[in-house]
C-alpha positions as CSV (number, residue, x, y, z in Angstrom):
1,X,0.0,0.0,0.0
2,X,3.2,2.5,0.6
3,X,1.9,3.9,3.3
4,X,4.0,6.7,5.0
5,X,1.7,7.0,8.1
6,X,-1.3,5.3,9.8
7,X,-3.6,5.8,12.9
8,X,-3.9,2.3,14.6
9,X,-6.8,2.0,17.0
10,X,-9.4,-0.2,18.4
11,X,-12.6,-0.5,20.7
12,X,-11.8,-0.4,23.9
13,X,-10.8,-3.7,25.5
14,X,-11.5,-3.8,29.3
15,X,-12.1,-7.2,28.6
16,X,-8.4,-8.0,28.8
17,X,-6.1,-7.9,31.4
18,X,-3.7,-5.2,29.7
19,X,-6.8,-3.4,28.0
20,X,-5.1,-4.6,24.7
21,X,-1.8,-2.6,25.0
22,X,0.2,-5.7,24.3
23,X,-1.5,-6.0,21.0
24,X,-0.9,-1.8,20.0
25,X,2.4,-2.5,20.9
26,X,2.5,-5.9,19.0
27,X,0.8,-4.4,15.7
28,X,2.8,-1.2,16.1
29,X,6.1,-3.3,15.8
30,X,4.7,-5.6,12.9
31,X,3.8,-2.6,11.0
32,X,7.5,-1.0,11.7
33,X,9.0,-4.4,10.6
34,X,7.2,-4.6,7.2
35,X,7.8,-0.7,6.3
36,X,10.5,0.6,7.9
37,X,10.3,4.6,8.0
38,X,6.4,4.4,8.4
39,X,5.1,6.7,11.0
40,X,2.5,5.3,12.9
41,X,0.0,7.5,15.6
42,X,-1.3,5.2,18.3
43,X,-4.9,6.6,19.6
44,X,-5.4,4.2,22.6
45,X,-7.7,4.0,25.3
46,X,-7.2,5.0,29.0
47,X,-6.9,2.0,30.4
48,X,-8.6,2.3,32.9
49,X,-5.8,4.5,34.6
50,X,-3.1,1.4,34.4
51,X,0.4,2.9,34.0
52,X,1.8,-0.4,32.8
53,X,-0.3,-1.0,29.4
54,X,0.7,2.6,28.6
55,X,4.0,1.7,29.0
56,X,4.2,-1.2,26.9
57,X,2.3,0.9,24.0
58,X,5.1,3.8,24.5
59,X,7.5,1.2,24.6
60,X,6.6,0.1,21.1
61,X,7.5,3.7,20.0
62,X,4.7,5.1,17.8
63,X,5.6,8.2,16.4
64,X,2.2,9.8,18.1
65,X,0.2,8.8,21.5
66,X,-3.3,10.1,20.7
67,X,-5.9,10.3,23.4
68,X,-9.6,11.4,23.1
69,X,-11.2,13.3,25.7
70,X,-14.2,13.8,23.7
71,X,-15.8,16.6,25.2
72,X,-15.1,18.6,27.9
73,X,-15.3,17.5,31.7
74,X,-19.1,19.0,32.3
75,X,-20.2,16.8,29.6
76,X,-18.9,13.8,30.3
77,X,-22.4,12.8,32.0
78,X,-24.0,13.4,28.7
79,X,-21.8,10.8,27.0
80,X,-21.9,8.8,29.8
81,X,-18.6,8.6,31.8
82,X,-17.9,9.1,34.9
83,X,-16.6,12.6,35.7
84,X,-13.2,11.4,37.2
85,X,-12.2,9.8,33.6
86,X,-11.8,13.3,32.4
87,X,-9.0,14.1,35.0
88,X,-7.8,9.9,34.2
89,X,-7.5,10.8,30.5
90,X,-5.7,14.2,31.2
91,X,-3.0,12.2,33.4
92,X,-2.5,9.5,30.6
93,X,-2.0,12.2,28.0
94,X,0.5,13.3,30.7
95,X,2.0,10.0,31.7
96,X,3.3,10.0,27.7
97,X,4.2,13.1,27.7
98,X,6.3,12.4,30.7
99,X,8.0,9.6,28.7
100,X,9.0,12.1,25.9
101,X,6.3,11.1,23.6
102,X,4.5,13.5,20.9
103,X,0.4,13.3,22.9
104,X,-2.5,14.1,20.5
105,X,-6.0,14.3,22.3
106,X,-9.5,15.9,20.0
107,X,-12.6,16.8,20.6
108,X,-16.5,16.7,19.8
109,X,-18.5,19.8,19.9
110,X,-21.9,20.6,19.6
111,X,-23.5,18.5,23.0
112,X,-24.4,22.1,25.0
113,X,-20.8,23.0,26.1
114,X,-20.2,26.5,26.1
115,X,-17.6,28.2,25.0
116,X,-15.7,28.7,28.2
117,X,-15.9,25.1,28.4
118,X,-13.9,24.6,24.9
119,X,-11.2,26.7,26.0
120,X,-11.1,25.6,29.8
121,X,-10.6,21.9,27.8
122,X,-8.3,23.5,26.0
123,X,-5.9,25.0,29.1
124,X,-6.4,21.7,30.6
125,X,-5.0,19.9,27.6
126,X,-1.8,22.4,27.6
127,X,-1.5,22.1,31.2
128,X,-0.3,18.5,30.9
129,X,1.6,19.5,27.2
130,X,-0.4,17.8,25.0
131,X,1.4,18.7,21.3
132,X,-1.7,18.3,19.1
133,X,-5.5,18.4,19.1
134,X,-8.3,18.0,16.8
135,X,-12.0,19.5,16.7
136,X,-15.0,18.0,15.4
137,X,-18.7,18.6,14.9
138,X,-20.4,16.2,17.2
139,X,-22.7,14.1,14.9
140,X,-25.8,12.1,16.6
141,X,-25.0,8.7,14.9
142,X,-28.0,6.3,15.6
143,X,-31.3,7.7,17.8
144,X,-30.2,6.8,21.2
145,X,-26.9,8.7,21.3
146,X,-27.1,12.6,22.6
147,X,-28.9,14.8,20.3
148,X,-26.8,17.5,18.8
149,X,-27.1,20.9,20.9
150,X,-25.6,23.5,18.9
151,X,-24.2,23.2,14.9
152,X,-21.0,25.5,14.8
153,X,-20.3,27.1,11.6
154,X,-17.4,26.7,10.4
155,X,-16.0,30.6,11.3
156,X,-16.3,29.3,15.1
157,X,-14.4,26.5,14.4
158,X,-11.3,28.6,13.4
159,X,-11.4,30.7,16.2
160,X,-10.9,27.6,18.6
161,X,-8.1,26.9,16.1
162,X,-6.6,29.8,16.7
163,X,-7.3,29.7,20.8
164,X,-5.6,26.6,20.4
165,X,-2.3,27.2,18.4
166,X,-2.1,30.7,20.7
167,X,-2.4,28.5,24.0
168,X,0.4,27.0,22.3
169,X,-0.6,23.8,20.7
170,X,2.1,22.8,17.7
171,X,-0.4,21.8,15.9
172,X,-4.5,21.9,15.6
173,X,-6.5,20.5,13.0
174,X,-10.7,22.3,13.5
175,X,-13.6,21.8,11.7
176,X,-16.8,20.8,11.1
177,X,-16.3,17.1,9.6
178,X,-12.7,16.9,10.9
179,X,-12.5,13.8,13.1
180,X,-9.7,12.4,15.3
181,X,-7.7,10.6,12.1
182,X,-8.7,13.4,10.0
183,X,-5.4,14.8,8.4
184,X,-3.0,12.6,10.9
185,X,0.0,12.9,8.6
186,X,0.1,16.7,7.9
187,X,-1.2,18.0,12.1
188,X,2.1,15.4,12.6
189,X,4.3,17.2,10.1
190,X,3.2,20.4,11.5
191,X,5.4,19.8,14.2
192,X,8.4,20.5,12.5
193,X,6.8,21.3,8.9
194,X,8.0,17.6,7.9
195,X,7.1,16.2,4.4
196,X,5.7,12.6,5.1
């Protein structure tokens, strides 16, 4: 396929006793093996908190560490997860950054957050270093999800971009249909305006 970078990822696994980070790390090494110079972004779960599964995905040494949050902490209700995962997922992204790694989180908007809530989520994401970050349009997938809240134009979604890259994010990828994979390759190059 010549790929020169891929987003590995996959439900989340609570099921097993690692939460599935031997396999990350495990793919993530198979796929280095059979291209060598491929880039790969890992975007993981939170493991419930575990610092050991992290480590054996960091270990594997993907290029990017992505992390959701989702939405910001008041929402988290509304998508139904306990409030304390917000601050989890914030110490994960943390955790990998502590080990060196590039961390990637993105959002959803559009579930009644307001707009002090965006950039609060925002300061929070700097305040454990977190190098990239993508926003989305929330989209209510099947009729039980949340119903959308608000539809931001796309105008609104720029100006987060730009609250972002002044809160000093290296890179930000915002709009409407952008989704966490959405342009992985070039918000990675933007780190150091890399061609891959």
């Amino acid at each position: 396929m010549e790929l020169k970078y891929t987003v590995i990822t996959s439900v989340t696994r609570d099921d097993l006793p690692d939460g599935g980070a031997s396999i990350f790390a495990e793919t993530i090494k198979a796929v280095k093996k059979n291209n060598p110079g491929i880039k790969i972004e890992v975007l993981i779960p939170d493991f419930s908190g575990d610092i050991q599964p992290l480590e054996t995905v960091l270990q594997a040494e993907p290029e990017v560490m992505n992390h959701n949050l989702e939405v910001p902490e008041a929402l988290y209700p509304r998508i139904n997860r306990p409030l304390e995962n917000y601050r989890r997922s914030l110490q994960v992204l943390k955790r990998a950054k502590d080990r060196g790694a590039v961390t990637k989180s993105g959002l959803m908007l559009g579930l009644g957050e307001s707009e002090e809530d965006i950039l609060r989520t925002i300061k929070d994401l700097r305040e454990v270093s977190c190098d990239l970050l993508t926003m989305g349009q929330y989209l209510q997938a099947v009729k039980n999800n949340a119903p959308v809240v608000k539809y931001y134009p796309p105008d609104r979604f720029d100006l987060f971009r730009e609250k972002a890259l002044d809160a000093g994010f290296k890179g930000v990828v915002s709009g409407p249909l952008v989704r966490s994979s959405y342009l992985a390759h070039k918000l990675y190059n933007s780190l150091n305006n890399l061609e891959v």
